[in-house]
C-alpha positions in Angstrom: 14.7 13.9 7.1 16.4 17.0 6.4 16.9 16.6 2.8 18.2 20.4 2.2 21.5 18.9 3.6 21.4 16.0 1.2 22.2 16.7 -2.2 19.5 16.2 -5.0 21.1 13.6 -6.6 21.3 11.6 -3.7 17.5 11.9 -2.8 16.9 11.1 -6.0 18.7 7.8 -6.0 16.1 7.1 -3.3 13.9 6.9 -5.8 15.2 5.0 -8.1 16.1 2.5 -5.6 12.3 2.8 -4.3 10.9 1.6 -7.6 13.7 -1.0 -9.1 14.4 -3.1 -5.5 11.0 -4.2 -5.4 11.2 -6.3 -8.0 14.2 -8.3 -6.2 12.6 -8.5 -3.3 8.9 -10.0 -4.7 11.0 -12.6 -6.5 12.3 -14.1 -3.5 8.9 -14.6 -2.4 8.2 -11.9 0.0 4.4 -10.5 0.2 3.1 -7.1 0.5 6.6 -5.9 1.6 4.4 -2.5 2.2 1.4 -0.7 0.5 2.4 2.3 -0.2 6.4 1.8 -1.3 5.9 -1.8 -3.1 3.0 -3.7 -1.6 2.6 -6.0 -5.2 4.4 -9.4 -6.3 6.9 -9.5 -8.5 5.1 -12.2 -10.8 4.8 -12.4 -14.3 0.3 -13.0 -14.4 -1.5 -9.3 -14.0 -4.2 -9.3 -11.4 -7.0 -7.4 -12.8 -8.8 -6.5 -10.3 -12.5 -6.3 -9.8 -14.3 -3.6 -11.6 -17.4 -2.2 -10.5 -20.5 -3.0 -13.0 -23.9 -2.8 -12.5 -24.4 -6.1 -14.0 -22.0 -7.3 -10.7 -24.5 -9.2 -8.5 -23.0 -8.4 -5.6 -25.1 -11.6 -3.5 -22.3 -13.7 -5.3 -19.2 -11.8 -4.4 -17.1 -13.0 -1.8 -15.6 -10.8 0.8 -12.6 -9.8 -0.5 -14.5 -9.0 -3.6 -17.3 -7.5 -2.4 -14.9 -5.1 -0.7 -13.0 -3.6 -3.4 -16.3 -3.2 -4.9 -18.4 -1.8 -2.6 -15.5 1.2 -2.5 -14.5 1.4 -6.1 -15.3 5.0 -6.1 -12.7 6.3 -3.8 -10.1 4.0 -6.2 -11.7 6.1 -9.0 -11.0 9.7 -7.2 -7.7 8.9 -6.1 -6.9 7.7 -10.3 -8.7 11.4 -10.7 -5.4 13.4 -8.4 -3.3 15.3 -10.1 -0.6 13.3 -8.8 -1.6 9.9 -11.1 -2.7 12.7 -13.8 0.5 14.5 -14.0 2.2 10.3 -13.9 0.1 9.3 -16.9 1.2 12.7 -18.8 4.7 12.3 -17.7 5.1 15.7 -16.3 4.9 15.0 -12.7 7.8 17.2 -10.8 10.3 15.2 -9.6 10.7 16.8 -6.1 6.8 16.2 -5.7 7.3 12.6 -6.3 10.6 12.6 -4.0 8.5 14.0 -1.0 5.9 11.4 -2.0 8.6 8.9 -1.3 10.2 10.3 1.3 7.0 9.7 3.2 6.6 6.4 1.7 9.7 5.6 3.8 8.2 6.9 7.2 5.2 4.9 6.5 7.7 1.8 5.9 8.9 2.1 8.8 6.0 3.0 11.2 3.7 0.1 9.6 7.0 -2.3 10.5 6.6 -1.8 13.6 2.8 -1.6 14.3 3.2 -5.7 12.6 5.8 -6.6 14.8 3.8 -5.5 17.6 0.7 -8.1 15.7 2.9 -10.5 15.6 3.6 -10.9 19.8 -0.5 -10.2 20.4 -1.5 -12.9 18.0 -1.5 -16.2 18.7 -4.4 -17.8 17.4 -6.2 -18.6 15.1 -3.3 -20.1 13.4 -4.2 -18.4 9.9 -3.8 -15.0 11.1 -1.0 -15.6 13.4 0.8 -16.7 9.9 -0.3 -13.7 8.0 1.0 -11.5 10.6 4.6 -13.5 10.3 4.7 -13.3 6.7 3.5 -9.5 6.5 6.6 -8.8 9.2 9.1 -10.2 7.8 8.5 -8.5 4.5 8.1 -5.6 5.8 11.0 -5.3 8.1 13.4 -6.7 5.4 12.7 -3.5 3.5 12.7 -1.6 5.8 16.5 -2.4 6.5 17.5 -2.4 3.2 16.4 1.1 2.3 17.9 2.1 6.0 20.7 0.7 5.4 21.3 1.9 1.9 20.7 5.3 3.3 22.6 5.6 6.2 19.7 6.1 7.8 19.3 5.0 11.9 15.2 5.7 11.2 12.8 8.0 10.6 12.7 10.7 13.3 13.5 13.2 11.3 10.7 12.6 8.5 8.2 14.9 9.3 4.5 13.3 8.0 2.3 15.4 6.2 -1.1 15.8 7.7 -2.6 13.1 5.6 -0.1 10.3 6.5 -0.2 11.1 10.0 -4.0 10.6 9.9 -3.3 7.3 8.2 -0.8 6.0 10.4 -3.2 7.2 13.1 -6.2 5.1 12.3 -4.0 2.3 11.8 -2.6 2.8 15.3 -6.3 3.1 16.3 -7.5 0.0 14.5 -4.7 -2.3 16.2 -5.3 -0.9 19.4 -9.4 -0.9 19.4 -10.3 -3.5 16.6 -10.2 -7.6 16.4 -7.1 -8.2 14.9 -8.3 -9.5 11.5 -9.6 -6.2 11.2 -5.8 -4.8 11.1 -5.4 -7.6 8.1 -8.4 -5.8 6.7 -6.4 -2.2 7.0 -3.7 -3.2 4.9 -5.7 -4.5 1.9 -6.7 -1.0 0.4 -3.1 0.2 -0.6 -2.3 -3.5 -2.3 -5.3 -3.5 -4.5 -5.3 0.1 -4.9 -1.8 0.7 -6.3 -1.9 -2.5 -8.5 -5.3 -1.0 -9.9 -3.9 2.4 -10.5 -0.5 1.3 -12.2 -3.1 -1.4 -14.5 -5.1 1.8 -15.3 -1.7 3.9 -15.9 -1.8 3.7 -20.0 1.9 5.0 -20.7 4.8 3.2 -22.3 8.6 3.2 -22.4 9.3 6.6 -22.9 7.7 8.1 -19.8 9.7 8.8 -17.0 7.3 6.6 -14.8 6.9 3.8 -16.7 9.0 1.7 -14.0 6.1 2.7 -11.4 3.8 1.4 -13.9 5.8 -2.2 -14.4 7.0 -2.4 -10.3 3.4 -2.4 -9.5 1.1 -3.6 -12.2 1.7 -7.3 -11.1 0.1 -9.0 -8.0 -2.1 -11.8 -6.4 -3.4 -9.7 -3.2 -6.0 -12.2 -3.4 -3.7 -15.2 -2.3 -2.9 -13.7 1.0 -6.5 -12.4 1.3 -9.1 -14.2 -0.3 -9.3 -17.3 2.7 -8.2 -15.0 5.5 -11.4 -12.6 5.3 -14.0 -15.7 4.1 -12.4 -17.4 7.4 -12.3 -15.0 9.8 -15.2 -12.5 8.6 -18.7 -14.9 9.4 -21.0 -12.3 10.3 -22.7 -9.7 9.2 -21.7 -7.0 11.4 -18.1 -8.2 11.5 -18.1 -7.6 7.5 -20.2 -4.6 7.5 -17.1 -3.0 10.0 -15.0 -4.3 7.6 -16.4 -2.5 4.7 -16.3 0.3 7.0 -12.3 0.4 7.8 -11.8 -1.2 4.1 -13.2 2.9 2.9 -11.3 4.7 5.8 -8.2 3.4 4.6 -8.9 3.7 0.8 -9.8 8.0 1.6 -6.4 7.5 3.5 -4.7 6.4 0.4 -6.6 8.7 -2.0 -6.0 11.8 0.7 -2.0 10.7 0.6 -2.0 11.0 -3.1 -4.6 14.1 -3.6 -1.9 15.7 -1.0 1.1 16.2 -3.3 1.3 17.7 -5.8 -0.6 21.0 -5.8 -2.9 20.7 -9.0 
């Protein structure tokens, strides 16, 4: 996206339609319209997610849980970047949080199409077939509306910065080389992530982020999730590999923010 032939204003808007649409959308319904641009529900009860303890036994956490646990720390370093520190103290430039956006939108766009491509190769089991639907048509219902609203025909012109085009990489990778439940697994980090971060996100009213904060403190990851991975994860290898690309995608998301801005 060229965005030196765009007027500031008008990237700008981007953002503001980024961070108020979501909240439309979620009320209809839709799930995990994408990690990294909305990715919560628009519901009124606040998820709080799992927090690592050393009284946790982990024996009795299921896998869901035991997942966001076992990888807390890389939820902690990402809270650490001076991208959520400049956020929380309201002084975050607004151009770094526009080129955060803007490759927000690539991301849209390229995850869109890596589920529609689930959805033809997945027929069975009937669970995950679903969850591939459901994710899809979230997804790709954004994904028009912010083209559309843009005048945009896609995202050719978006260049990625190096850490989202690792990230889109290894989920490429894990859709091409993995069981597919381990895709499901790959898009579970950014949900609980970003719902975490905006819960730990102490700021009110007056900062200019607050309507981050609100758009994605809200969420039920765990409906979508909680059955899927108990189902479909029986073994122990199976959820040791999902621990594995549970972490790779959590340094994705904590390299994506840690990337912009410079501290």
């Amino acid at each position: 996206m060229d965005s030196g032939n765009r007027p500031f204003v008008q990237i700008l808007s981007v953002v503001v339609f980024l961070l108020c649409d979501c909240s439309a959308l979620k009320s209809e319904g839709r799930n995990d319209v994408n990690c990294n641009l909305v990715s919560r529900e628009g519901c009124n009860e606040i998820l709080h997610p799992h927090m690592y303890s050393p009284s946790v036994n982990q024996k009795d956490l299921d896998v869901y849980d035991s997942l966001w646990v076992n990888n807390k720390d890389v939820a902690t370093q990402t809270w650490e970047t001076p991208f959520m520190q400049h956020m929380k103290h309201g002084d975050l430039q607004s151009d770094d949080y526009v080129n955060f956006m803007i490759q927000d939108i690539n991301y849209l766009v390229n995850v869109t199409a890596m589920l529609k491509e689930m959805t033809k190769r997945v027929k069975d089991p009937e669970d995950l077939k679903n969850f591939f639907q459901e994710q899809y048509e979230g997804y790709n219902s954004f994904a028009e509306a912010i083209l559309k609203q843009f005048n945009l025909n896609g995202v050719s012109e978006i260049k990625p910065i190096p850490a989202m085009e690792k990230y889109l990489k290894d989920y490429k990778d894990i859709m091409d080389n993995d069981k597919p439940i381990f895709f499901a697994v790959s898009l579970l980090p950014c949900y609980r992530l970003w719902l975490w971060l905006a819960n730990e996100l102490d700021i009110g009213y007056g900062n200019a982020y607050f309507i981050w904060k609100m758009n994605n403190m809200s969420g039920h990851p765990e409906k979508y999730y909680r059955k899927l991975l108990d189902d479909n994860l029986k073994t122990k290898e199976d959820i040791e590999h999902a621990d594995k690309i549970f972490r790779q995608q959590m340094q994705n998301e904590r390299d994506f923010f840690a990337a912009a801005p410079a501290a």
